[in-house]
N, C-alpha and C positions, 0 to 999 in steps of 0.2 A: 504493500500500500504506500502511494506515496505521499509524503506531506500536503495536504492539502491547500495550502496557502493562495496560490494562483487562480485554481482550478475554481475554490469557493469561493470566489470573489464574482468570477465570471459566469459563475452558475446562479447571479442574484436576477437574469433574467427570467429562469427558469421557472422561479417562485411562485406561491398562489398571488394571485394580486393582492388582495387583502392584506397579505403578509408582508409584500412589500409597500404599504401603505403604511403601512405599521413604522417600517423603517426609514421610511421617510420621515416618519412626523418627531421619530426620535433623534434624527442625526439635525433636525432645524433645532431641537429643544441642546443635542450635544454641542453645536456650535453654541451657542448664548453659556452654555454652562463653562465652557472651557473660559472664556476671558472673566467669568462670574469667580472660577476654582481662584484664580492665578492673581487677580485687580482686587478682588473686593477686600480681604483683609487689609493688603498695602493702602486701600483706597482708606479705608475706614482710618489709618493709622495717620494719613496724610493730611485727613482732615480733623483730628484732635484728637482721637479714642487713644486711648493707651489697651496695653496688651492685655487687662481683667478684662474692660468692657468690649474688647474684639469679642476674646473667648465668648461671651456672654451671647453676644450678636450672631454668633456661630453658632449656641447650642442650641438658641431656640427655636428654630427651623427643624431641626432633630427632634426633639423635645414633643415638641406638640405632634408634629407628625405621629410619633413611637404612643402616643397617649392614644389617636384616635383611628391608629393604621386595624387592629383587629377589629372595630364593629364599622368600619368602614369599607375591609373583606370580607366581612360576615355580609353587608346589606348589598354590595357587588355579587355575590354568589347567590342571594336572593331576588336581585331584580335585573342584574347584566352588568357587565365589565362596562361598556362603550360610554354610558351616559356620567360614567364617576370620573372617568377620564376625561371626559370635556368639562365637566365642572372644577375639574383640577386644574385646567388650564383656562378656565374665570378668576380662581383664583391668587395664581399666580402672576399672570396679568396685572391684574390688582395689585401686586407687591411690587409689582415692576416698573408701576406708574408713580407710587411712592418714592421708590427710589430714584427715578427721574427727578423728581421735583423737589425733595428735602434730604439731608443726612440729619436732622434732628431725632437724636436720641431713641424720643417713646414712637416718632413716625416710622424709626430703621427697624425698632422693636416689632411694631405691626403688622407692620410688612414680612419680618422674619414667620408672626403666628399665621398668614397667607400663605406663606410659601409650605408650612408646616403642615398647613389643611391639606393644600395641593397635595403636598406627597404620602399622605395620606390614602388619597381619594384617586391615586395614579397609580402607586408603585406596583401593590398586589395587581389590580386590576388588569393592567397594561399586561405585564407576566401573563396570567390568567388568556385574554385574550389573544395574545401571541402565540400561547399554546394552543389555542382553539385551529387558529390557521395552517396550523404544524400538522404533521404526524409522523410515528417514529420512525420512522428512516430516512425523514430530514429535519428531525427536531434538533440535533444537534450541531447540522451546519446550519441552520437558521438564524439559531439563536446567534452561533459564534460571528456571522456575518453581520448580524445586527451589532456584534460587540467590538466588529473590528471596524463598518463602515461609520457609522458612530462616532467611535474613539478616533479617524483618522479627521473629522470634521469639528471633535472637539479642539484636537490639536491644531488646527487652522483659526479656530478663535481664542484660543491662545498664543497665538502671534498676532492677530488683531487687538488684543490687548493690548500690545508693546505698544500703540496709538500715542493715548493719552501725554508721555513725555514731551513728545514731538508737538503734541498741541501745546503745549506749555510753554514750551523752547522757540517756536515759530510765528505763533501767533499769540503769542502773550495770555492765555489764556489763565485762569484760577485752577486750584483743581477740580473743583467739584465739577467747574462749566466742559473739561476737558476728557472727563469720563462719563456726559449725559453721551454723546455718542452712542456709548457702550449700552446703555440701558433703553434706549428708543431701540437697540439692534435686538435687544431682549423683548422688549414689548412687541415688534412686528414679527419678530420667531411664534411666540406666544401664538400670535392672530394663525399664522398661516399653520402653525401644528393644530390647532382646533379645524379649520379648515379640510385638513386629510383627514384628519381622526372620524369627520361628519362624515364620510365617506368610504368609511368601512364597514361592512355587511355585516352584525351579528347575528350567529345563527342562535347563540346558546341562552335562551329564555329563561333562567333561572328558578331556582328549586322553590319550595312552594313553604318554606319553614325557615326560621332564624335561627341559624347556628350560634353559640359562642367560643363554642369548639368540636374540631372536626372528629365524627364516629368510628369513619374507617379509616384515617392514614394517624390518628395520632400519635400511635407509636416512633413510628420515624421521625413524625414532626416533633414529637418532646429531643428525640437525640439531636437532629439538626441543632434544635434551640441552646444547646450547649452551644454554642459558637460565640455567644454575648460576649465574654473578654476579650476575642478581636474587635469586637464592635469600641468594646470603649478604649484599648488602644489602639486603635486608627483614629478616636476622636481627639487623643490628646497629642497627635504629631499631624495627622495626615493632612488635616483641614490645615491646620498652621504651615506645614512648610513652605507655602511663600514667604509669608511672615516672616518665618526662620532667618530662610536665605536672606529678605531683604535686612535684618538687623544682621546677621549671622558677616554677610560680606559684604554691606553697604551695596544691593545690587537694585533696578529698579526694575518695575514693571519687561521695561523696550530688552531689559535681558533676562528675566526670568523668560518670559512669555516664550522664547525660543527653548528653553532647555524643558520648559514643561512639556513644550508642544512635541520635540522631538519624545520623551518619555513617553507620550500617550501615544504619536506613531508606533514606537517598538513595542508599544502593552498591545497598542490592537494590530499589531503582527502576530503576535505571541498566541494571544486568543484563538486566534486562527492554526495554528498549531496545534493547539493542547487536542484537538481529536485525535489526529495522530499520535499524539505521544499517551494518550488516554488508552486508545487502543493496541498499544505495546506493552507499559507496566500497569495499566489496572487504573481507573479513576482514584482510590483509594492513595495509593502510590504518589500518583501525580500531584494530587492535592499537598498531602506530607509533604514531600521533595521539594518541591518551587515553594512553599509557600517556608520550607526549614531555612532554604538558602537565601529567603529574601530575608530573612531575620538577623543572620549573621553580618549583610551586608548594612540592614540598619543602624545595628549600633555601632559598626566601622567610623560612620558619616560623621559624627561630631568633633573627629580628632583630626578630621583630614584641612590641610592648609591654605587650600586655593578653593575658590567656587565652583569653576570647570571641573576640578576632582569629586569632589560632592553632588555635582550636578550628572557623570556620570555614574555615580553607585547609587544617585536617584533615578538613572533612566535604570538598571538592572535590576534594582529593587524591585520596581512597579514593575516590569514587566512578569519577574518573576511568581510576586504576590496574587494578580490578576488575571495572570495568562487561563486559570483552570475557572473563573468565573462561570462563562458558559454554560461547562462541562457540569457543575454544579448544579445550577439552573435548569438545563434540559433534564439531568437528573431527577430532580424535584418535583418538574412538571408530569414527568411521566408515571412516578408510581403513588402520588396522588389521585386519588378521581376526581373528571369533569366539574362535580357539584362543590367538590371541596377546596379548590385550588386557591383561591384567591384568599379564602381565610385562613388555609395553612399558610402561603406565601406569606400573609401579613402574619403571623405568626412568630412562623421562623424570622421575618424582619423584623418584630417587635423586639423579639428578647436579643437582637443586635442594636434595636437602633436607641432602646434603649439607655445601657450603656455607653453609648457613641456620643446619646445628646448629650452627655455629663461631660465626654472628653475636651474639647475644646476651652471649656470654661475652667476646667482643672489644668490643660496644658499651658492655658493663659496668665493662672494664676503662678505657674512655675516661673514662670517668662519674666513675668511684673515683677516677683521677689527674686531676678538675677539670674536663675538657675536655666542658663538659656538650651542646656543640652541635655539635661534632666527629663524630659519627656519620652527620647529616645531611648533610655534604659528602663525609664517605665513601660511603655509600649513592647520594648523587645520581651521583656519578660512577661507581661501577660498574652504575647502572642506564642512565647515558648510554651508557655503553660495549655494553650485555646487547642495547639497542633498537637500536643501531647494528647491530650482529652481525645482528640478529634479521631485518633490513631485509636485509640482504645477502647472506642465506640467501634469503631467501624471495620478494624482493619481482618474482620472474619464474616461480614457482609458479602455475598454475593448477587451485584445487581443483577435483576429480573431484565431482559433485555424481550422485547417482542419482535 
């Protein structure tokens, strides 16, 4: 079998339409997300916030989301995936418009509990009916195609972030006036992903009863749910490291935005891989592996002397922590049933996102009391601990393949 990289890329015409609708409406929302990953903390910090109240601003998008992601899959599984997702994308809209027009405090706040609804009212769902449009003998280059064209369109608005300096530097502009760009680029994403989203067919009419928890996959969904300690550290470095960088080596946006954008190309190369390498040493394997070797490489990063060196164990890192994302995913989706998918998915998202929404405001708070590389040894170690688990769960599971 050969690596699929090529092959799956150029087999996205082949897809049901629906599906590739889907991918559409994700790679408009991954573009605004990439310059949103890479500017918005720098941005926040540029215009007065110190490194508590970034955290803060970072967690409550998580936060509220992780509060109301399970009966927001429970009422998804009850009346349809498609109409949660366009209301996800009213809402964040909504946040987007704020952020155009103010960086005041309790306005950035509000915006944050908007975008929180959003992901909410999106994440499971989308999953849920993405797998609707699959079936198993291409649910796993679907998804990973989704994960690779995606991520190569985030990485392009991650270099459209570099922007802003340039507006500063050329046209005299303030900061705030010189990142509204950024955020009208976010507001028309917003329009035109609801736009396709209006335009995909569901077939799947929903079940006729309100779950709070699901009957026949919970077993698996409880061990999944062990995964929460990545969850919270990823939230106490991962969200931060622009931040990092920019305090770390005095670097700005116009050169972040390159080194993230290339990191997010190699992650969704990588993605595009892990089938292949899934179907060599075992999902189980591949998980362990990449996500051991991305750990070692993390706590490396805080000793290292130059930004370009950092910047590369941050493109290896991510590629390596992410590459099995997909493979995961399609996983999930398949030995779930139809009716239950969207409230496991928000499930197993919860008892991550969980802990995720605390990490930022705790990595923030390390940052503010000096301890500027302190987060990475916390992180490292609750990821050693999450993979250990993860191993010990599973590592005598054999998946069910149809």
């Amino acid at each position: 079998m050969e690596v699929p990289v090529l092959k799956d890329i150029l087999s996205f015409k082949t897809f049901p339409k629906d599906a590739k609708n889907l991918i559409l409406s994700s790679v408009v929302l991954s573009f605004s997300m990439g310059f949103m990953y890479v500017d918005f903390p720098v941005y926040l910090s540029q215009v007065g916030y110190n490194a508590y109240l970034i955290g803060i601003l970072l967690s409550v998008p998580t936060f509220i989301g992780a509060l109301l992601m399970i009966p927001m899959g429970s009422l998804s599984d009850r009346f349809g995936r498609k109409r949660f997702i366009i209301i996800a994308r009213a809402f964040s809209f909504s946040g987007a418009i704020i952020y155009f027009f103010t960086y005041q405090f309790y306005f950035i706040l509000f915006a944050g509990i908007l975008q929180g609804i959003a992901f909410a009212n999106s994440s499971s769902s989308f999953t849920a009916l993405m797998a609707e449009k699959t079936e198993s003998g291409n649910r796993n280059v679907i998804f990973a195609s989704n994960s690779f064209i995606s991520g190569i369109f985030m990485a392009i608005g991650m270099i459209i972030g570099g922007i802003p300096p340039y507006l500063q530097s050329i046209y005299h502009m303030n900061v705030f006036n010189s990142y509204r760009i950024l955020f009208l680029i976010s507001i028309i994403g917003y329009l035109l992903s609801t736009v396709i989203i209006i335009n995909v067919k569901e077939e799947y009419r929903g079940t006729k009863k309100t779950r709070i928890f699901p009957e026949k996959s919970k077993s698996i969904i409880m061990k999944l749910s062990v995964l929460g300690l990545i969850g919270l550290g990823a939230g106490v470095i991962v969200r931060l490291f622009p931040y990092w960088f920019y305090l770390k080596y005095g670097i700005n946006v116009n050169v972040l935005g390159p080194i993230f954008a290339i990191s997010q190309i190699v992650t969704s190369f990588a993605t595009m891989v892990s089938p292949w390498l899934a179907s060599k040493m075992g999902e189980i394997k591949t998980i362990v592996f990449t996500e051991a070797l991305s750990v070692l490489i993390l706590i490396t990063m805080p000793i290292l002397p130059f930004y370009y060196l950092a910047g590369i164990f941050l493109i290896t890192r991510n590629a390596l922590m992410n590459m099995s994302g997909p493979i995961m995913t399609s996983f999930t989706m398949s030995i779930i049933p139809p009716e239950e998918r969207a409230l496991g998915s928000a499930i197993i998202q919860f008892f991550d996102a969980i802990p995720r929404s605390f990490g930022p405001a705790l990595g923030g708070y390390f940052i503010y009391l000096g301890f500027l590389d302190l987060p990475f040894y916390f992180t490292g170690t609750l990821y050693a601990i999450s993979i250990f688990m993860f191993y010990m769960f599973f590592k005598n599971i054999k998946f069910k393949r149809e």
